[in-house]
Biopython code that builds the backbone (N, CA, C, O; Angstrom):
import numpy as np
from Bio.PDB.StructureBuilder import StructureBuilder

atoms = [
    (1, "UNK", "N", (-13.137, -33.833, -5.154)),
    (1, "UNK", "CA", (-11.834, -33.763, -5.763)),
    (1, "UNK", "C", (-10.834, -33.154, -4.779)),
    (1, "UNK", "O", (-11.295, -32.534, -3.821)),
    (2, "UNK", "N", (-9.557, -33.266, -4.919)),
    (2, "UNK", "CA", (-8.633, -33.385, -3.814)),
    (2, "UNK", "C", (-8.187, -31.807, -4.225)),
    (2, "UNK", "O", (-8.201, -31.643, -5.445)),
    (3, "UNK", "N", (-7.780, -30.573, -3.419)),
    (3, "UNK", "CA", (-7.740, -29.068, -3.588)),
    (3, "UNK", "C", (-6.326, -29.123, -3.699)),
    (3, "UNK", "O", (-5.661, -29.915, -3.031)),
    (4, "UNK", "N", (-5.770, -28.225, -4.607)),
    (4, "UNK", "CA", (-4.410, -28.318, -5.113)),
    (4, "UNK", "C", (-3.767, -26.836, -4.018)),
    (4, "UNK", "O", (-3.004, -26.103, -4.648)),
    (5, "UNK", "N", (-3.865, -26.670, -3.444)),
    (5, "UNK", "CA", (-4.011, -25.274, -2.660)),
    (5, "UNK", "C", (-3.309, -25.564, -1.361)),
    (5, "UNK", "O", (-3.737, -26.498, -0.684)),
    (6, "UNK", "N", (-2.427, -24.967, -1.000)),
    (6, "UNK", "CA", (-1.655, -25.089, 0.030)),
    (6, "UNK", "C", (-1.965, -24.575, 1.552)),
    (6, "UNK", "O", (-2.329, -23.455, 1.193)),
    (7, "UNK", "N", (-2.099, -24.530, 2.950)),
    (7, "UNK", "CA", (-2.970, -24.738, 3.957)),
    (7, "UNK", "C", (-2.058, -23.114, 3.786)),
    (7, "UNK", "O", (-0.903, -23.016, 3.372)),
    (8, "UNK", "N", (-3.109, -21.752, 4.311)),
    (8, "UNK", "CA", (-2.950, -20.805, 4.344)),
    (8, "UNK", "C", (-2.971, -20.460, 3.146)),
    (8, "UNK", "O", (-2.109, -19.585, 3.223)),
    (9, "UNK", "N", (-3.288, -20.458, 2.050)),
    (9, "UNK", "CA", (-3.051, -19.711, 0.632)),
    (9, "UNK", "C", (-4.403, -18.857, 0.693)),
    (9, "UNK", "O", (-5.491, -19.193, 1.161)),
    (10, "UNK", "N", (-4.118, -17.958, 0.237)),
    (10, "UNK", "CA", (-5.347, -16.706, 0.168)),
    (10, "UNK", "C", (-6.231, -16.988, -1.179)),
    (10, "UNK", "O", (-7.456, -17.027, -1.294)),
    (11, "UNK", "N", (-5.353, -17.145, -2.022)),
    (11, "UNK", "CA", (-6.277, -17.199, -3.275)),
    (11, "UNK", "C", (-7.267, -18.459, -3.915)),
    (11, "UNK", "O", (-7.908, -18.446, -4.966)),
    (12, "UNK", "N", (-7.165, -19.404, -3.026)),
    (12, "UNK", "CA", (-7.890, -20.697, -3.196)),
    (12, "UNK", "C", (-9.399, -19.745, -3.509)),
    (12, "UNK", "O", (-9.857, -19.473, -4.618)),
    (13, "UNK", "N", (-9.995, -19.344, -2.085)),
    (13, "UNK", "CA", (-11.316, -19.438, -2.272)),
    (13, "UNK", "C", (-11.455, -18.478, -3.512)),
    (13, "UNK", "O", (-12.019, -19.075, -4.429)),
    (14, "UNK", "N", (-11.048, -16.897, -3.906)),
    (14, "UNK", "CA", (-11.497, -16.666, -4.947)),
    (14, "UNK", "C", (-11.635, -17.070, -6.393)),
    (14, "UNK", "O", (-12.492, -16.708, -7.200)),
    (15, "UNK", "N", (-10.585, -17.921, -6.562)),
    (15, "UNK", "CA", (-9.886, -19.175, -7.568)),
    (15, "UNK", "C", (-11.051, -20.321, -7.815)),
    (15, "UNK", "O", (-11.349, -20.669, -8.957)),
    (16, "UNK", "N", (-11.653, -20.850, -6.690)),
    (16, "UNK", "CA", (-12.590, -21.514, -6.751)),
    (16, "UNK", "C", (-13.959, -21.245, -6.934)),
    (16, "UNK", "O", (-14.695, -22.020, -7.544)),
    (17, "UNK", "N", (-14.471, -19.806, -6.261)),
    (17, "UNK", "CA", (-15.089, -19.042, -6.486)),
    (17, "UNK", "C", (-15.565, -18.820, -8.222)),
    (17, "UNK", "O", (-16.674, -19.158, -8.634)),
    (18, "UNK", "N", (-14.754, -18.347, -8.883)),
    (18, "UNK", "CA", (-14.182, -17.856, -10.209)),
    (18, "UNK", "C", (-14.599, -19.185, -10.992)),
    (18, "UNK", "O", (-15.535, -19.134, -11.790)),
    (19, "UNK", "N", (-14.078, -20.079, -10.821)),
    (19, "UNK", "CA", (-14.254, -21.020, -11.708)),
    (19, "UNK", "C", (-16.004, -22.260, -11.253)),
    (19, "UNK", "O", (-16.513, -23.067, -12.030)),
    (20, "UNK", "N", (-16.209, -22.119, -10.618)),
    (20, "UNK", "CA", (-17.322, -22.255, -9.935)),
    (20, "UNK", "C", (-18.369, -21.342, -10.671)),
    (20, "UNK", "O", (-19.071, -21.892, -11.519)),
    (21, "UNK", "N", (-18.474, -20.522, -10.522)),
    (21, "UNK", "CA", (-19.382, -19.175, -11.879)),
    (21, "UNK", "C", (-19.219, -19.333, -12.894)),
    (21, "UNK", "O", (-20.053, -19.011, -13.740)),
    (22, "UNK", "N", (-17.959, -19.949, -13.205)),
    (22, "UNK", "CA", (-17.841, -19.944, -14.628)),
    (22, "UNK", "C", (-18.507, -21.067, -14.985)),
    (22, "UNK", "O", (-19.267, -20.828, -15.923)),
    (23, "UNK", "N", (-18.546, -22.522, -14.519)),
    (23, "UNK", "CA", (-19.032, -23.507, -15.123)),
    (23, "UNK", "C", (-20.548, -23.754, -14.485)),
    (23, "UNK", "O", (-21.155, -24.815, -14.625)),
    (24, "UNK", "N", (-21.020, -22.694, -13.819)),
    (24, "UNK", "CA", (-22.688, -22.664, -13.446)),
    (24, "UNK", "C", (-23.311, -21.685, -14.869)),
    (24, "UNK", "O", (-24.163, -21.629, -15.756)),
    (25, "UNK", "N", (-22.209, -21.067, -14.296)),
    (25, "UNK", "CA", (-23.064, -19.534, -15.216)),
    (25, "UNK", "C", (-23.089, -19.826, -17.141)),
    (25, "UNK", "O", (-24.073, -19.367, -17.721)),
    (26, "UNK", "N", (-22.171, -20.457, -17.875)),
    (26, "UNK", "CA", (-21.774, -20.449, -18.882)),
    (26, "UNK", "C", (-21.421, -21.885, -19.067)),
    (26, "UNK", "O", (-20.552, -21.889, -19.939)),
    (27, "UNK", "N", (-21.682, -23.213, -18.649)),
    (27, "UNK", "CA", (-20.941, -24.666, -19.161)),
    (27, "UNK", "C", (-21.741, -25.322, -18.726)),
    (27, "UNK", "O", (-21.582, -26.451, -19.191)),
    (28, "UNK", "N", (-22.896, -25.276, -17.797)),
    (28, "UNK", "CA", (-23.624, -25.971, -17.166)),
    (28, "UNK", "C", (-24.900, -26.560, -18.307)),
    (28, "UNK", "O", (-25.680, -25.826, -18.915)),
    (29, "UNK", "N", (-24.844, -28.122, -18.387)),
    (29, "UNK", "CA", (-25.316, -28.421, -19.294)),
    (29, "UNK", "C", (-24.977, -27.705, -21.180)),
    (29, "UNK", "O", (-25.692, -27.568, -22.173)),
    (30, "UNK", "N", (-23.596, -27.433, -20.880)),
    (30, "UNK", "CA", (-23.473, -27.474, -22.761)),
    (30, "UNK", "C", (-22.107, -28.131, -23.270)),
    (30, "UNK", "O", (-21.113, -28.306, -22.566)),
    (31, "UNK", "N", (-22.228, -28.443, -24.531)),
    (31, "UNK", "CA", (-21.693, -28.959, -25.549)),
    (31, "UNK", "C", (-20.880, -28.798, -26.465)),
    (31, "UNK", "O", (-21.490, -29.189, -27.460)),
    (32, "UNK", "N", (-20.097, -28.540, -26.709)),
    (32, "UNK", "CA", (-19.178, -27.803, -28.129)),
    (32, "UNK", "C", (-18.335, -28.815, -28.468)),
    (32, "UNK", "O", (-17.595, -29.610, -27.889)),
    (33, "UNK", "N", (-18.911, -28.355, -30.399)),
    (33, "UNK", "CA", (-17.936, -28.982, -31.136)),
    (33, "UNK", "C", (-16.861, -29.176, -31.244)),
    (33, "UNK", "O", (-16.383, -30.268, -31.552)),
    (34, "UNK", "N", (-16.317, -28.287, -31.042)),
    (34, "UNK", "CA", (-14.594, -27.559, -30.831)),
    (34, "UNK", "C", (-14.142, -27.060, -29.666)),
    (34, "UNK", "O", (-14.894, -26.548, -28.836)),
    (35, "UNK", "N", (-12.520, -27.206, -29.479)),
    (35, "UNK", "CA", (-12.450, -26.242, -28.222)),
    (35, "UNK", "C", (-12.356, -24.765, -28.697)),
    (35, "UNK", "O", (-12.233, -23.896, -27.834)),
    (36, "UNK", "N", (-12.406, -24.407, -30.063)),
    (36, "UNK", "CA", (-12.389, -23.449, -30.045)),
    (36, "UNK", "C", (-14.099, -22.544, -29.289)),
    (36, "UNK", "O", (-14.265, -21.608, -28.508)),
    (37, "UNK", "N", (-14.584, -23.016, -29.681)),
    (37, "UNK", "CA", (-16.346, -22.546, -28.860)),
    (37, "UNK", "C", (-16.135, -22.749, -27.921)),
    (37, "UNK", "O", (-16.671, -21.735, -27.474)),
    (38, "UNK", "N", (-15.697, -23.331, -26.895)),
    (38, "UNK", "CA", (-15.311, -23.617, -25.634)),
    (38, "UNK", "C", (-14.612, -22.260, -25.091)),
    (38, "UNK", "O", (-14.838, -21.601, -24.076)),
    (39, "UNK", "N", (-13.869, -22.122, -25.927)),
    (39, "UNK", "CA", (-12.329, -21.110, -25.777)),
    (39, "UNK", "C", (-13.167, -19.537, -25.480)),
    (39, "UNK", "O", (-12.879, -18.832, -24.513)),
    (40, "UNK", "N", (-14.352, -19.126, -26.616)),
    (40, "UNK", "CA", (-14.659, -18.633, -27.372)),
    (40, "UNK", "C", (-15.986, -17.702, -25.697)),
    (40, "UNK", "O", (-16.104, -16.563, -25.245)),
    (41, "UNK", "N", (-16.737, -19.273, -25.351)),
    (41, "UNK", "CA", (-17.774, -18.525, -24.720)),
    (41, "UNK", "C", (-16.844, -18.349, -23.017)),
    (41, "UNK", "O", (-17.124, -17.651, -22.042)),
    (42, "UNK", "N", (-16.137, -18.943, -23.165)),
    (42, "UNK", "CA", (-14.778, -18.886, -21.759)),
    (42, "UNK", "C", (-14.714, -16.955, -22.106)),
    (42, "UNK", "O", (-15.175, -16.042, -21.420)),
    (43, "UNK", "N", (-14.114, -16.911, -23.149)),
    (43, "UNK", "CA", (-13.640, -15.244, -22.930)),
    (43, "UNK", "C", (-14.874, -14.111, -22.909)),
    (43, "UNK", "O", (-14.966, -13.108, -22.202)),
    (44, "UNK", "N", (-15.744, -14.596, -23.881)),
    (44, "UNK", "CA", (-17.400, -13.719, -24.010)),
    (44, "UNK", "C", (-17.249, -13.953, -22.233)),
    (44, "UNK", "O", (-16.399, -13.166, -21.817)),
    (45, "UNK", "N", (-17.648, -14.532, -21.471)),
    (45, "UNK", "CA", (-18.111, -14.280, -19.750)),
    (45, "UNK", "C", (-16.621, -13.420, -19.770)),
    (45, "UNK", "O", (-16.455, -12.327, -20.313)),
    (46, "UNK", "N", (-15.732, -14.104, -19.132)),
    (46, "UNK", "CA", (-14.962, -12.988, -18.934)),
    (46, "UNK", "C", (-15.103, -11.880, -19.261)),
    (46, "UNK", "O", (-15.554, -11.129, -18.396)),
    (47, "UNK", "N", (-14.855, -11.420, -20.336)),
    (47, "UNK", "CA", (-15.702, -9.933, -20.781)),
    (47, "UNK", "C", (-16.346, -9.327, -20.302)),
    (47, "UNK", "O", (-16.140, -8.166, -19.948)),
    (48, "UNK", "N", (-17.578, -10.150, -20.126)),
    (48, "UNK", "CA", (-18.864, -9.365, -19.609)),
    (48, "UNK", "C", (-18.635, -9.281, -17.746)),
    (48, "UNK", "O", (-18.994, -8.340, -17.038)),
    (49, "UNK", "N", (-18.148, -10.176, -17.421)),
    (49, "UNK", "CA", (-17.791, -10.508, -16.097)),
    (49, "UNK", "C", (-16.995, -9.053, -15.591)),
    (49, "UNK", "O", (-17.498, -8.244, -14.811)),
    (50, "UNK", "N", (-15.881, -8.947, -16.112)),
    (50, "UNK", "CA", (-15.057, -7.775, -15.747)),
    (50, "UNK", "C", (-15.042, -6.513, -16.103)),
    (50, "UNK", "O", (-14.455, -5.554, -15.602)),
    (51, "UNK", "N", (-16.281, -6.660, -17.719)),
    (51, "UNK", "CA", (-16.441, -4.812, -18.133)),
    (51, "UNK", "C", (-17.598, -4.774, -18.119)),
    (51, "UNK", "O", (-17.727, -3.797, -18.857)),
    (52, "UNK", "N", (-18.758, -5.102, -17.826)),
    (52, "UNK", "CA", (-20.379, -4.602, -17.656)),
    (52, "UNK", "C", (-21.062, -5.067, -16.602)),
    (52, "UNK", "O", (-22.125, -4.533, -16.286)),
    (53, "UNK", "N", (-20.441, -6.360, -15.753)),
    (53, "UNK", "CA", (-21.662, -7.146, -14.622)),
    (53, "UNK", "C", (-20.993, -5.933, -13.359)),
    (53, "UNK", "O", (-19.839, -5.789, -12.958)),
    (54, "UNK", "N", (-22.271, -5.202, -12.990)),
    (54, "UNK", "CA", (-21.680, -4.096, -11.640)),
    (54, "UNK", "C", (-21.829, -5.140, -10.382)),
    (54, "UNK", "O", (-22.762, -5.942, -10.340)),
    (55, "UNK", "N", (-20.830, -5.057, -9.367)),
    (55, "UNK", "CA", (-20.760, -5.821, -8.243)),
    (55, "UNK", "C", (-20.924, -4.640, -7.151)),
    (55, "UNK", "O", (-20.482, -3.496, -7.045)),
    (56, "UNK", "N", (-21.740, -5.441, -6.422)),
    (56, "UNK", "CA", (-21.936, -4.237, -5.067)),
    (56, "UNK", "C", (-20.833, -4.037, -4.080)),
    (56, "UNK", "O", (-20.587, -2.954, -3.548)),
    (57, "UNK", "N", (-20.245, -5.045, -3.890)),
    (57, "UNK", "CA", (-19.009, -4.819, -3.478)),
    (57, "UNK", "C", (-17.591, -3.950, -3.712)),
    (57, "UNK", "O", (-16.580, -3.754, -3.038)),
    (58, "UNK", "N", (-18.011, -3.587, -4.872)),
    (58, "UNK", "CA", (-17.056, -2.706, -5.408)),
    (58, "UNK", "C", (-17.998, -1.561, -5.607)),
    (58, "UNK", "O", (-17.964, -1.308, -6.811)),
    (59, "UNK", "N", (-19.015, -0.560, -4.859)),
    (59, "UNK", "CA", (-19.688, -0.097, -5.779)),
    (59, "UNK", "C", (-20.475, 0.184, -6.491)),
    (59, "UNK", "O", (-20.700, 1.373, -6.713)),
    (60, "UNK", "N", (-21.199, -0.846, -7.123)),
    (60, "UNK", "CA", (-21.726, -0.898, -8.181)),
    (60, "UNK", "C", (-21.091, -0.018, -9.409)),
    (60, "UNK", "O", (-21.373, 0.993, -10.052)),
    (61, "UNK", "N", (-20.132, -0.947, -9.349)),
    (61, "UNK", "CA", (-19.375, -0.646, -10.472)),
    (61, "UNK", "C", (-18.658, -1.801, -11.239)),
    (61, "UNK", "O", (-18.709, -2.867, -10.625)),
    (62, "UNK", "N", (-18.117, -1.838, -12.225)),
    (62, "UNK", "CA", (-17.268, -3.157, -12.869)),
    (62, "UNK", "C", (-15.760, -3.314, -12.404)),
    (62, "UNK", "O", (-14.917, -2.431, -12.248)),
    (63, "UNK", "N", (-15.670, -4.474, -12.253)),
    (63, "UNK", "CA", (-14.036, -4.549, -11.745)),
    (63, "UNK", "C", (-13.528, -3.411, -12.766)),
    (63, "UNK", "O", (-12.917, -2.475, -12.250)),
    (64, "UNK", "N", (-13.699, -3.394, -14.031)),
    (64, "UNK", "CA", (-13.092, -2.356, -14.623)),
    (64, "UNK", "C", (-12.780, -1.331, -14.603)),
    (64, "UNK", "O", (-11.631, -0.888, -14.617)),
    (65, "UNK", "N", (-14.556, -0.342, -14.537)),
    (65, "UNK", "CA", (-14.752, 0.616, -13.876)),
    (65, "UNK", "C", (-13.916, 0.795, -12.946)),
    (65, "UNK", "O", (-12.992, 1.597, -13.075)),
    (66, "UNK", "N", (-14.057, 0.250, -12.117)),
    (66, "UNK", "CA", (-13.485, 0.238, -10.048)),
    (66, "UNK", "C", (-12.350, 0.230, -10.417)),
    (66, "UNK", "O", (-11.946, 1.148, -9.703)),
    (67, "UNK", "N", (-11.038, -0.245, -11.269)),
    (67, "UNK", "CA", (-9.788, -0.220, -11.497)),
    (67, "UNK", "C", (-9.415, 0.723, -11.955)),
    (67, "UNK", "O", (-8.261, 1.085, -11.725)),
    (68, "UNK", "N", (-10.482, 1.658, -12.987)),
    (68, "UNK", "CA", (-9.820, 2.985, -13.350)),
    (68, "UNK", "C", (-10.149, 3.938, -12.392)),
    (68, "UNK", "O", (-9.571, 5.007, -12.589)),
    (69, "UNK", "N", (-10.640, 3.923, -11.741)),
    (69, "UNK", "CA", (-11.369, 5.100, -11.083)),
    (69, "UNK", "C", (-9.647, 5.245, -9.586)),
    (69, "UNK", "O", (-9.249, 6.057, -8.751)),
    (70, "UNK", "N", (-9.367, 4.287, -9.960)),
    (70, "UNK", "CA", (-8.107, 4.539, -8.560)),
    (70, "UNK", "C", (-7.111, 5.144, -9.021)),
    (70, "UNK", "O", (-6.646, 4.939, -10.143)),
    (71, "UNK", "N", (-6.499, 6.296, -7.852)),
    (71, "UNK", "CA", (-5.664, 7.022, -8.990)),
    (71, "UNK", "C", (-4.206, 6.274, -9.245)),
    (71, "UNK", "O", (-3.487, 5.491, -8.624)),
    (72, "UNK", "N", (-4.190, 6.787, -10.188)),
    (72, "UNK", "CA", (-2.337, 6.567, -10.625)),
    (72, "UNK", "C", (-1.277, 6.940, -9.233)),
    (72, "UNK", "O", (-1.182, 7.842, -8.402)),
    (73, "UNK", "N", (-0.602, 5.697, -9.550)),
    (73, "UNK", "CA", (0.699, 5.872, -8.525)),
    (73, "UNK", "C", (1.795, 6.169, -8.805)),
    (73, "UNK", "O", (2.653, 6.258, -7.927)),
]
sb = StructureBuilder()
sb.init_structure("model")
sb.init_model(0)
sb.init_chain("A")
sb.init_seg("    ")
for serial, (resi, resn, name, xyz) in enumerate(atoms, 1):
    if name == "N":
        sb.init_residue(resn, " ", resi, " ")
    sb.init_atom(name, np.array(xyz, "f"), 0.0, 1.0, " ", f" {name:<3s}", serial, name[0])
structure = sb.get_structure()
C-alpha cells in the first residue's frame, strides 16, 4: 500500500509501528458484529497498552507511569 507520510516526517514509523500491534496483537484473524465491538476491543488494547504493558524502554514502566513520574513544568 502506497505510505501517506511525507519524505522526512518523524512520526510515520511510530504511527505504523502503533497500528501494526494493533492489528497483530488484537484484529488478527477476528470478526465483529458491530463496529461498536470493533470500537470497543480498539480502546480495551489501548488501555492496557498505555496503563499496565511495562516497556523497557521507558523503564519498565507504563507510558503512564513514565508520564507521571516527570516533574511538572
Amino acid at each position: 500500500k502506497i505510505s501517506m507520510s511525507r519524505k522526512g516526517d518523524c512520526w510515520h514509523v511510530p504511527t505504523k509501528s502503533f497500528w501494526d500491534r494493533l492489528k497483530v496483537g488484537r484484529f488478527h484473524d477476528s470478526k465483529f458484529a458491530t463496529r461498536l465491538q470493533a470500537m470497543d476491543k480498539v480502546i480495551e488494547w489501548t488501555t492496557f497498552q498505555n496503563h499496565r504493558r511495562i516497556q523497557s524502554s521507558l523503564g519498565y514502566f507504563s507510558p503512564m507511569q513514565f508520564e507521571k513520574s516527570w516533574p511538572a513544568n
